[in-house]
Wavefront OBJ file of the C-alpha trace (Angstrom):
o trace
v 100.197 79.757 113.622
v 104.116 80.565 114.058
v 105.483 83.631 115.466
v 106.650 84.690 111.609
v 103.081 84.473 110.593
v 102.184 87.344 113.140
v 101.905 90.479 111.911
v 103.811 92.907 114.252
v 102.635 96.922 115.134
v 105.611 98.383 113.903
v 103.319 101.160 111.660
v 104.437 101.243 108.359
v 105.811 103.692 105.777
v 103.942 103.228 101.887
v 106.791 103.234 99.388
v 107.151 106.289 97.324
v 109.479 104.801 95.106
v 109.161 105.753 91.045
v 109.031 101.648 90.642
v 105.857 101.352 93.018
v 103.767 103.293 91.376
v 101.013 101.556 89.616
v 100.712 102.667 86.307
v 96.941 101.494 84.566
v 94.388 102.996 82.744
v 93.388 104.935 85.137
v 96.250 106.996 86.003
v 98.608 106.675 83.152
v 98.365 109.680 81.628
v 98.384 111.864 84.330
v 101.660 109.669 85.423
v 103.760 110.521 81.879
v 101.917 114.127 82.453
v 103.825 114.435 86.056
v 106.695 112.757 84.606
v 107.447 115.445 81.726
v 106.625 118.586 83.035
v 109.459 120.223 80.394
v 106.025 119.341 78.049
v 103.853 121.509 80.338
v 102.425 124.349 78.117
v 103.259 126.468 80.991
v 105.309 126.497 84.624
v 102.008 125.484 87.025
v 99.700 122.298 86.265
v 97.397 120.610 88.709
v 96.524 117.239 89.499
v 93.313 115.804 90.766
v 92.248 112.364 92.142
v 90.137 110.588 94.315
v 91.587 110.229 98.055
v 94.128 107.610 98.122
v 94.603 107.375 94.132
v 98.209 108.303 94.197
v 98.375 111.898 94.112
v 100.864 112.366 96.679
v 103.124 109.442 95.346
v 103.347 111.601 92.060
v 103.965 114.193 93.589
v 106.635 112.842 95.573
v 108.209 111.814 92.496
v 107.877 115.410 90.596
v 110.006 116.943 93.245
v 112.704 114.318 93.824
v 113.351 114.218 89.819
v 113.447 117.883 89.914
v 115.248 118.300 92.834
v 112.212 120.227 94.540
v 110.177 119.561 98.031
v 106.805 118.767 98.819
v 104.722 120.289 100.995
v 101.327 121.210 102.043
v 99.479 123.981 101.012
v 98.121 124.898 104.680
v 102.020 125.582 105.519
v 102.652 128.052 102.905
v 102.607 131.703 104.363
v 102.675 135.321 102.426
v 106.199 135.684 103.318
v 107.825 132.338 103.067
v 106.759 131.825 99.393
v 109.756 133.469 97.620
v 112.847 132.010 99.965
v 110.957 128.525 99.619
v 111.296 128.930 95.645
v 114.651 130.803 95.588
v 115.628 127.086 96.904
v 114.693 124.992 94.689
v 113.664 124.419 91.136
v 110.488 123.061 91.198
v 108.008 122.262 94.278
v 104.887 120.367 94.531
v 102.179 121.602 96.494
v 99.586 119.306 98.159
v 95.631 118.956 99.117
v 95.337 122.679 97.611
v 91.520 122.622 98.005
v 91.506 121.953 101.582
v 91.236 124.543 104.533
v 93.317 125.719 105.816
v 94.638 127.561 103.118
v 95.900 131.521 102.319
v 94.653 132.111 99.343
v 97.126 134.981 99.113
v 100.093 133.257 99.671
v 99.196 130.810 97.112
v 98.557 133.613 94.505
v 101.767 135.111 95.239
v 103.738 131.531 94.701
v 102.273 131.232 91.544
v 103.039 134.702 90.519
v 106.419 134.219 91.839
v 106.611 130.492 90.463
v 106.247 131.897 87.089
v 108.978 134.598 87.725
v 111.591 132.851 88.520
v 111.089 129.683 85.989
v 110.344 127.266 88.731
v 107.799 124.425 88.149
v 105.041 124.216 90.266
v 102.279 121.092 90.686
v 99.506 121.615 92.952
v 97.075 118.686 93.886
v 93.655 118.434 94.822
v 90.755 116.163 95.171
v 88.860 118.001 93.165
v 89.269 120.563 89.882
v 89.772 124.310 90.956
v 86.629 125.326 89.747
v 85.089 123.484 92.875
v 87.948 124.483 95.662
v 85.863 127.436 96.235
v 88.346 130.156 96.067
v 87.242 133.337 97.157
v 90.464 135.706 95.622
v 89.557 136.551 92.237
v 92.684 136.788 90.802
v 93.685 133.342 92.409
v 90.741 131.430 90.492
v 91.627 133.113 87.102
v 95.105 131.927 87.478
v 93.676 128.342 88.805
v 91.557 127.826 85.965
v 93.608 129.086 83.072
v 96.190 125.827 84.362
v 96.274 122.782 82.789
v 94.846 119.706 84.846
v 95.938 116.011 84.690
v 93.201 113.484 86.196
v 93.401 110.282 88.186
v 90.134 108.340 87.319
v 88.367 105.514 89.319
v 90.456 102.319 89.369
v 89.639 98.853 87.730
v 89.847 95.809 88.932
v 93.429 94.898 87.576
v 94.602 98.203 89.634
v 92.377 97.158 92.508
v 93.675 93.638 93.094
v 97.322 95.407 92.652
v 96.778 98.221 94.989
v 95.973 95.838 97.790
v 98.836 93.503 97.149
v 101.077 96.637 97.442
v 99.269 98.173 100.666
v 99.530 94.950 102.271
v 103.486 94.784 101.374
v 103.724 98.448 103.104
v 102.704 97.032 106.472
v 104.933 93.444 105.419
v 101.726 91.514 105.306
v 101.686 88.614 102.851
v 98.188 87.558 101.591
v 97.016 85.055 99.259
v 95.357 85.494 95.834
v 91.910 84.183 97.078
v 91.917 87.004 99.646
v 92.522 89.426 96.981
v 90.084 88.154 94.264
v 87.565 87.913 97.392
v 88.384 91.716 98.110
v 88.254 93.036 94.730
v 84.844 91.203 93.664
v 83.548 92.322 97.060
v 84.270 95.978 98.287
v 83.691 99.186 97.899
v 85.922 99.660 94.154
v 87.491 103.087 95.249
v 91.962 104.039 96.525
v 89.887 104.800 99.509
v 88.182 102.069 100.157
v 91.304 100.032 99.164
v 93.450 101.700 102.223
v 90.807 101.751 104.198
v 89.838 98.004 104.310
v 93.920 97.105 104.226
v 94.149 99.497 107.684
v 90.984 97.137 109.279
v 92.436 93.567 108.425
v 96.077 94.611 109.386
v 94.219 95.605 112.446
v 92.097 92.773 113.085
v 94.842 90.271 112.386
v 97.145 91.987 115.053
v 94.661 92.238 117.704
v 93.085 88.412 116.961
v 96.923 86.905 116.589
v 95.981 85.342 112.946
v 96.929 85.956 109.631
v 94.663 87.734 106.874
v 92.592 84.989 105.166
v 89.105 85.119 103.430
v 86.758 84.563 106.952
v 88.671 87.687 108.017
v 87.783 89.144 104.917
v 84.147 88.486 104.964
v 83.841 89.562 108.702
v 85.606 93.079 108.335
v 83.635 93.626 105.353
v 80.275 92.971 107.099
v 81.442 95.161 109.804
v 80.977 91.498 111.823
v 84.565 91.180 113.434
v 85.416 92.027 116.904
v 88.391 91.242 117.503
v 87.781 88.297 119.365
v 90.412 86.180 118.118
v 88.399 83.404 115.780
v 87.084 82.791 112.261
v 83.636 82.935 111.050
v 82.872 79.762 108.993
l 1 2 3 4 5 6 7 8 9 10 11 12 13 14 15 16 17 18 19 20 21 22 23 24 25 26 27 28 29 30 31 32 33 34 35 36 37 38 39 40 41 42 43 44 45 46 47 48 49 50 51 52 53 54 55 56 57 58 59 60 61 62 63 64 65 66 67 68 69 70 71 72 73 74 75 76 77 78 79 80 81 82 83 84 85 86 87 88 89 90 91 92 93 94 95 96 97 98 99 100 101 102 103 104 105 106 107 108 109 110 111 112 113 114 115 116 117 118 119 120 121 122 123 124 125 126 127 128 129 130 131 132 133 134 135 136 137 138 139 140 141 142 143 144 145 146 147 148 149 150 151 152 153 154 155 156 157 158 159 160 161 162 163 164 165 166 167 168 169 170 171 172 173 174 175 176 177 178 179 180 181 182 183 184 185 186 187 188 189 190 191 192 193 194 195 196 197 198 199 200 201 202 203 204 205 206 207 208 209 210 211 212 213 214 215 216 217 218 219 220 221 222 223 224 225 226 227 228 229 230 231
C-alpha cells in the first residue's frame, strides 16, 4: 500500500454545508419544514430524530439562512436569554431533552422568542411529551408547537450516509464495502457514524485501507488491530 492510501489522524470536521445534506424519504419533509420557517404557523417549531439523523446539520442551516446561532440548550441561563435574542433574528436550540437543562430559562426564551418576532427551532431526540419536563407552563408551551420528524433511514440514504461520513474523515471506499455495510449493519444514523468511527480507526492503527475483510471483522467485533485481513 502507498503512503496516499494511508489514512492520516488529522480528526475531521462533517460538512454542514446546505449541499451535503441528504435529502430522502426519510427526512425530506422535515428538511423543506426547516427550510421555510416564514410557513411556520407560529415563531417556535421543534425537530426530532434519531441520534445522528441530521438534526444538528438542519439546524445549522436554519440559523446561517436566518442569520441566527446555534447553541445548546444546557448553555442557556435565566438571564442571558433576552441579550442572546436581542442579537439575532432567529436561533436554533439543540438536544432540548437532555440534562442539563433550566427549564426556566427555556420558558422564558420562548416567551421572549415570541415577543420580539424571533424564530426559534429546538431539537430533540425525542417529542416533548417524553423530555419529561417538570415546569408546567414549559410543557403547555412545548406541546402546543408544531413538530417536524426525521424517520429511520433506507437503504438508498444508508449507502449515502456512509459514502459522505467516510468523505468527512477523506477516506475513499469502494462500492462493495458500502453494499457489504448497508446489507449488513445495524440500519440506524447511529449505527452509520458509529461503524465509520471503528474502520477509520482500525485502518489507521493496522496501516491499510478500508476494504470488505475490514468490514466483516469490525462488524463481528473480531478486529484487533493487529495489522492483517481476515480471509
Amino acid at each position: 500500500m502507498s503512503d496516499a492510501q494511508l489514512p492520516l489522524a488529522f480528526g475531521h470536521v462533517p460538512s454542514l454545508a446546505a449541499d451535503d445534506f441528504l435529502v430522502a424519504p426519510c427526512n425530506g419533509e422535515a428538511h423543506a419544514w426547516v427550510a421555510a420557517p416564514e410557513r411556520w404557523p407560529g415563531p417556535a417549531s421543534i425537530l426530532v430524530g434519531p441520534a445522528g439523523s441530521g438534526k444538528t446539520h438542519l439546524a445549522h442551516l436554519f440559523a446561517h439562512d436566518g442569520g441566527g446561532v446555534l447553541v445548546s440548550a444546557a448553555e442557556l441561563t435565566q438571564e442571558a436569554t433576552r441579550p442572546l435574542l436581542e442579537t439575532v433574528p432567529v436561533l436554533a436550540v439543540e438536544d432540548c431533552d437532555r440534562a442539563p437543562r433550566d427549564e426556566v430559562a427555556l420558558f422564558h426564551l420562548i416567551n421572549q422568542g415570541r415577543e420580539l418576532g424571533r424564530r426559534l427551532l429546538l431539537t430533540a431526540r425525542v417529542p416533548p411529551s417524553a423530555w419529561g419536563v417538570g415546569l408546567p407552563d414549559l410543557r403547555s408551551r412545548l406541546l402546543a408547537m408544531p413538530v417536524a420528524s426525521i424517520g429511520a433511514p433506507d437503504d438508498s440514504l444508508l449507502a449515502a450516509l456512509l459514502v459522505k461520513l467516510f468523505d468527512d474523515r477523506q477516506l475513499r471506499i469502494g462500492e462493495d464495502v458500502v453494499h457489504f455495510l448497508v446489507g449488513r449493519m445495524e440500519r440506524s444514523f447511529a449505527a452509520c457514524a458509529r461503524v465509520v468511527e471503528r474502520l477509520d480507526r482500525a485502518a489507521l492503527a493496522g496501516r491499510r485501507a478500508v476494504t470488505v475483510p475490514l468490514a466483516r471483522r469490525i462488524l463481528e467485533g473480531e478486529d484487533h488491530g493487529s495489522g492483517t485481513e481476515g480471509p
